[in-house]
C-alpha positions as CSV (number, residue, x, y, z in Angstrom):
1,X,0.0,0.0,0.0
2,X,1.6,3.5,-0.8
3,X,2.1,5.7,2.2
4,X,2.0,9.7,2.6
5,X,5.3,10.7,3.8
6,X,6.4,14.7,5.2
7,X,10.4,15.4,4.6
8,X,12.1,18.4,5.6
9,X,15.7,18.6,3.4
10,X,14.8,17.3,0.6
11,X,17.2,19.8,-2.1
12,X,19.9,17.0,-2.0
13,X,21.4,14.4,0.0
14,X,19.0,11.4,1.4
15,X,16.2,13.6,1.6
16,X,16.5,13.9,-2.1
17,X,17.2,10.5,-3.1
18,X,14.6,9.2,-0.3
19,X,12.0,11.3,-2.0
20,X,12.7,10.7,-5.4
21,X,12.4,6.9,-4.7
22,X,9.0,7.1,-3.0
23,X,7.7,9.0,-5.6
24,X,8.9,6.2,-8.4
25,X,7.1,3.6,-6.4
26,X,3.7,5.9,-6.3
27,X,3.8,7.0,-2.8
28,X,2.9,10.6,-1.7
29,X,5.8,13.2,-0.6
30,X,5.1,16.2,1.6
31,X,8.9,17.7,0.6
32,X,9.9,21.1,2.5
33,X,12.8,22.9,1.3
34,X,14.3,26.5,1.5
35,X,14.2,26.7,-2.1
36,X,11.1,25.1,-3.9
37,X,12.3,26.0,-7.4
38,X,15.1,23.0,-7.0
39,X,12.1,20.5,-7.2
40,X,10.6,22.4,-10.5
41,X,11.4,18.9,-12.5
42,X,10.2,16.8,-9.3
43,X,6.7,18.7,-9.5
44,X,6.6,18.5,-13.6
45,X,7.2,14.4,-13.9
46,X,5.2,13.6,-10.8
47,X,2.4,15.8,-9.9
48,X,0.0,15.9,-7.3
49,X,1.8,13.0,-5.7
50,X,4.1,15.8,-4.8
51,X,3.3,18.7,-2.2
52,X,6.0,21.1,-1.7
53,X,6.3,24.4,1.0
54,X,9.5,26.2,1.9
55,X,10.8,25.7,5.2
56,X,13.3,27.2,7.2
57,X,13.6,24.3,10.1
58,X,15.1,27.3,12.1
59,X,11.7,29.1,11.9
60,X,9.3,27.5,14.5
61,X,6.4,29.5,13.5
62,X,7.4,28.3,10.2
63,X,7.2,25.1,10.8
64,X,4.2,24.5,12.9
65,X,2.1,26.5,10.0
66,X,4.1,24.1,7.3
67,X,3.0,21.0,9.2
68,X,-0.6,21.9,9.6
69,X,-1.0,23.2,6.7
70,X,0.8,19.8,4.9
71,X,-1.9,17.6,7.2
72,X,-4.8,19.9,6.3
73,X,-4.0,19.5,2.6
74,X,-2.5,15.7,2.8
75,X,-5.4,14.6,5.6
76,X,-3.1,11.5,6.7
77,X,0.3,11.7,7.0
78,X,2.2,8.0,7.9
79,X,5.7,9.3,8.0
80,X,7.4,12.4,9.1
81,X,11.1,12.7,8.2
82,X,13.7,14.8,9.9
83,X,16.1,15.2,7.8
84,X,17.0,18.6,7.5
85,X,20.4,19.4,8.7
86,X,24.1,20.0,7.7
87,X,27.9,19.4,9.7
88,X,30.0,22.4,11.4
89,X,33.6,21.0,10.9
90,X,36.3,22.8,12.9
91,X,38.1,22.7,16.3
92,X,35.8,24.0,19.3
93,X,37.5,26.8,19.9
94,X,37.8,28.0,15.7
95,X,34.3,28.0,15.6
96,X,32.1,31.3,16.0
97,X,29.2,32.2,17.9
98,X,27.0,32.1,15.2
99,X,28.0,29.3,13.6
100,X,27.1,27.4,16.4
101,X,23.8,28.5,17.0
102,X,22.8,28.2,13.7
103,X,24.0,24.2,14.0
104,X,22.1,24.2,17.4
105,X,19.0,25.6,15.9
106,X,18.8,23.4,12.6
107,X,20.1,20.0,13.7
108,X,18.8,20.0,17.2
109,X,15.9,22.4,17.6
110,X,14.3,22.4,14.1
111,X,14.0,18.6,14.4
112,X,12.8,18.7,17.8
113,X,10.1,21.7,17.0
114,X,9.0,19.7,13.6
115,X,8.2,16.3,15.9
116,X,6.3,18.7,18.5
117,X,4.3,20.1,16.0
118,X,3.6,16.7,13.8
119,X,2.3,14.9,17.2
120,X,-1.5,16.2,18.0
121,X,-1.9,15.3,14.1
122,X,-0.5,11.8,14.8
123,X,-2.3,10.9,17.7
124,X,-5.2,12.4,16.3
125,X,-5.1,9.5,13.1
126,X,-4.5,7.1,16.0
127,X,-0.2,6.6,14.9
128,X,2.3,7.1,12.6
129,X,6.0,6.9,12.4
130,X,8.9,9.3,12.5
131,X,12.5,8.7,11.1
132,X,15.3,10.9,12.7
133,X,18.3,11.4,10.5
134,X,20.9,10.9,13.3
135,X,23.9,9.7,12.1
136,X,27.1,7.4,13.3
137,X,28.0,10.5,15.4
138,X,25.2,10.1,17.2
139,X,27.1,7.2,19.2
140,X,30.7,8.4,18.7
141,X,32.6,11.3,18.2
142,X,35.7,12.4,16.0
143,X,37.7,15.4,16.3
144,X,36.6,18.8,14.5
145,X,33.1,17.7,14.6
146,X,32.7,18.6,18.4
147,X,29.2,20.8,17.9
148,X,27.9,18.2,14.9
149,X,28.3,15.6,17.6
150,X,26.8,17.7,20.1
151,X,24.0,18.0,17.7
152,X,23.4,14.3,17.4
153,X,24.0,12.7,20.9
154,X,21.2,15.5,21.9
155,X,18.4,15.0,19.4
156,X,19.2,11.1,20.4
157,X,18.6,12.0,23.9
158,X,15.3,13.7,23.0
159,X,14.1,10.7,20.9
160,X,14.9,8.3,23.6
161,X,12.7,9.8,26.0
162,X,10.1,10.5,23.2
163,X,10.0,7.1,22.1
164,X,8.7,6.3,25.9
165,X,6.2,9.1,26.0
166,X,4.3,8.4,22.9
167,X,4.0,5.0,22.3
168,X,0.9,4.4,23.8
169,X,-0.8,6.4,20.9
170,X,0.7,4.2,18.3
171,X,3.8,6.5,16.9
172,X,6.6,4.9,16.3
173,X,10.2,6.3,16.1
174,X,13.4,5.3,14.7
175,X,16.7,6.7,14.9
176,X,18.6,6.5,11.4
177,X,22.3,6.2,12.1
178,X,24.2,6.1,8.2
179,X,27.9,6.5,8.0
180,X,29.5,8.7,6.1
181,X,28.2,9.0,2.8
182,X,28.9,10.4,-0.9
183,X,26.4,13.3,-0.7
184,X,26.3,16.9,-1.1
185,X,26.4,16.6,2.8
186,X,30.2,15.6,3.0
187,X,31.1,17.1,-0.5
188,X,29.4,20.7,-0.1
189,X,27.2,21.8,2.1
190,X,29.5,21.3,5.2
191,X,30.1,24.7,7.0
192,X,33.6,25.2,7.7
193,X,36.0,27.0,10.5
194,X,38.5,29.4,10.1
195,X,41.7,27.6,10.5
196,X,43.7,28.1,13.4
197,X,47.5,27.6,12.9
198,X,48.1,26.2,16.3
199,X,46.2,23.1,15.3
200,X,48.0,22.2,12.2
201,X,50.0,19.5,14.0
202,X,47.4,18.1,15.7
203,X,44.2,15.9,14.6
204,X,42.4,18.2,13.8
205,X,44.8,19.6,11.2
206,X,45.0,16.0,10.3
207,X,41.9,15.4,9.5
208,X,41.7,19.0,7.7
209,X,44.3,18.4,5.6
210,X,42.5,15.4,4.2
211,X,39.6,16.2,3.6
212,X,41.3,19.0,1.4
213,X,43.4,16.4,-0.5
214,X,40.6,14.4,-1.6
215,X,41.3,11.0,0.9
216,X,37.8,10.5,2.0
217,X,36.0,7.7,-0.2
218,X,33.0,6.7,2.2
219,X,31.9,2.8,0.7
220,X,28.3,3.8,2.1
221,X,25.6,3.7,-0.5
222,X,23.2,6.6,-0.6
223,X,20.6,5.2,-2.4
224,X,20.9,1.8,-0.4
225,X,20.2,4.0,2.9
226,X,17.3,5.4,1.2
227,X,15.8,2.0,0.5
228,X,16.8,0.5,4.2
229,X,14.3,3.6,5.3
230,X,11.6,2.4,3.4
231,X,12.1,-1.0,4.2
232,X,12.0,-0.7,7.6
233,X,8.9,0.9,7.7
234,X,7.6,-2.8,7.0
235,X,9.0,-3.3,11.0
236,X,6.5,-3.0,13.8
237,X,7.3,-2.5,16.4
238,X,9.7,-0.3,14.7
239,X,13.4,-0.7,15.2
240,X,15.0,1.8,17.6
241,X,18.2,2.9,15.7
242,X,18.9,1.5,12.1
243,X,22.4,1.7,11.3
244,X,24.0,1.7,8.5
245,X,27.3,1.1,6.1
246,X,30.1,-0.9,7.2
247,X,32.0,2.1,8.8
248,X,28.9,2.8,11.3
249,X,28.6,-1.3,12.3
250,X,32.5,-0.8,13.0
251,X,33.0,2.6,14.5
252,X,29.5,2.6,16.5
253,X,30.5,-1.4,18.0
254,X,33.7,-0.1,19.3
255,X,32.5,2.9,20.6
256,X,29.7,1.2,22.3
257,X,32.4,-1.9,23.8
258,X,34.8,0.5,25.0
259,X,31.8,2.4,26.6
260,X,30.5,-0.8,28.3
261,X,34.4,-2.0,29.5
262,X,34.9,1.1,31.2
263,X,30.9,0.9,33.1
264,X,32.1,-2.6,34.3
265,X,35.4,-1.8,35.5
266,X,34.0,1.1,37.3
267,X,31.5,-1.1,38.8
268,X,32.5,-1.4,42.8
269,X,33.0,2.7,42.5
270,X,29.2,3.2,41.1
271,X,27.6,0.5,44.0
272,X,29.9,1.9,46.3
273,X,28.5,5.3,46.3
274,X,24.6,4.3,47.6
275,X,23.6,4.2,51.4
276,X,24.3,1.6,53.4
277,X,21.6,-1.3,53.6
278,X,19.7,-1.1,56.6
């Protein structure tokens, strides 16, 4: 059966090849963007099966009249999408004031004010589901990424408490974890620091310098994320996190073990520091 989905992003990236890909199978796209015009050919090959609204995620007035209005024109909505969002690469300390509000307010709080203003229309059609794009920084961390990371562990903080308060009503969330991937999000759209020369010797110059010399071939699949979305809207209950590409499973295990090990060797500290039983 086709679904009616509502994805914010959807210019490039996975929202673009996501909604591209529901549209060839016949399902209906709710797509918000801050520029309509680059869905012009979108609109011409496919129709009414495409609804489109600029949206600034960063504008929560904005968005709560977007999401209405895309349920009062759409009636039922089955999936909403966060997926707009971009990466601030640069040591803490290179980064500016506003650059990291504007990563706070799209990545953390325009997914978070998008969910709020989706959920009286999902409990009122008795469910739905909602996909985060999270990402393998959502579970662990690299260097020059700091407020990107910061970005992710927090709207997966948000979800998992979400997840808890809502279920009852028959919404359904998962958290979508990809690796690194060859999109406009690693090749373009990432905002960038002002170098500081006393970090050239250190990782993060490392990792500046290759980025700049081309190194970074990611082997994760965008299209193949895009269809591991849809398929997993087949799972009910849905599955938590769904994570994805070789370098995630890796990266996100490790972190995760090493995580674990140091709980457990901590483990006499942590029982050590309740009352005494009476």
């Amino acid at each position: 059966m086709t679904k009616t989905w509502f994805i914010t992003g959807t210019s490039s990236g996975f929202g673009r090849i996501l909604t591209e890909k529901l549209l060839e199978r016949g399902d209906r796209v709710a797509a918000t963007l801050r520029r309509p015009e680059a869905l012009n050919e979108l609109k011409k090959t496919f129709g009414d099966l495409l609804w489109i609204e600029a949206l600034d995620v960063t504008d929560t007035a904005a968005v709560r009249h977007c999401v209405d209005k895309a349920f009062a024109d759409l009636g039922h909505i089955d999936v909403i999408v966060n997926n707009a969002g971009y990466a601030l690469f640069g040591a803490a300390e290179e980064l500016t004031d506003d650059q990291i509000r504007r990563q706070i307010d799209t990545n953390i709080l325009g997914s978070i004010q998008v969910t709020r203003a989706a959920l009286p229309h999902l409990r009122a059609q008795g469910g739905g589901r909602i996909m985060q794009l999270s990402s393998m920084g959502g579970q662990i961390s690299l260097p020059a990424l700091s407020l990107y990371h910061t970005t992710k562990w927090a709207i997966e903080g948000f979800f998992e408490s979400v997840i808890q308060e809502v279920e009852s009503f028959g919404i359904e969330v998962t958290l979508v974890e990809p690796a690194g991937a060859r999109t406009n999000f690693a090749y373009g759209s990432m905002d960038n620091a002002v170098p500081m020369d006393v970090y050239t010797d250190t990782k993060v110059g490392e990792f500046r310098k290759a980025r700049a010399a081309g190194d970074y071939h990611p082997a994760l699949d965008p299209d193949r994320v895009a269809l591991a979305m849809m398929a997993s809207l087949e799972t009910s209950p849905a599955p938590k996190r769904l994570t994805l590409g070789s370098d995630a499973y890796k990266l996100v295990h490790a972190g995760l073990s090493e995580r674990l090990g140091a709980l457990e060797a901590q483990r006499d500290i942590a029982l050590s520091a309740d009352y005494d039983a009476i």
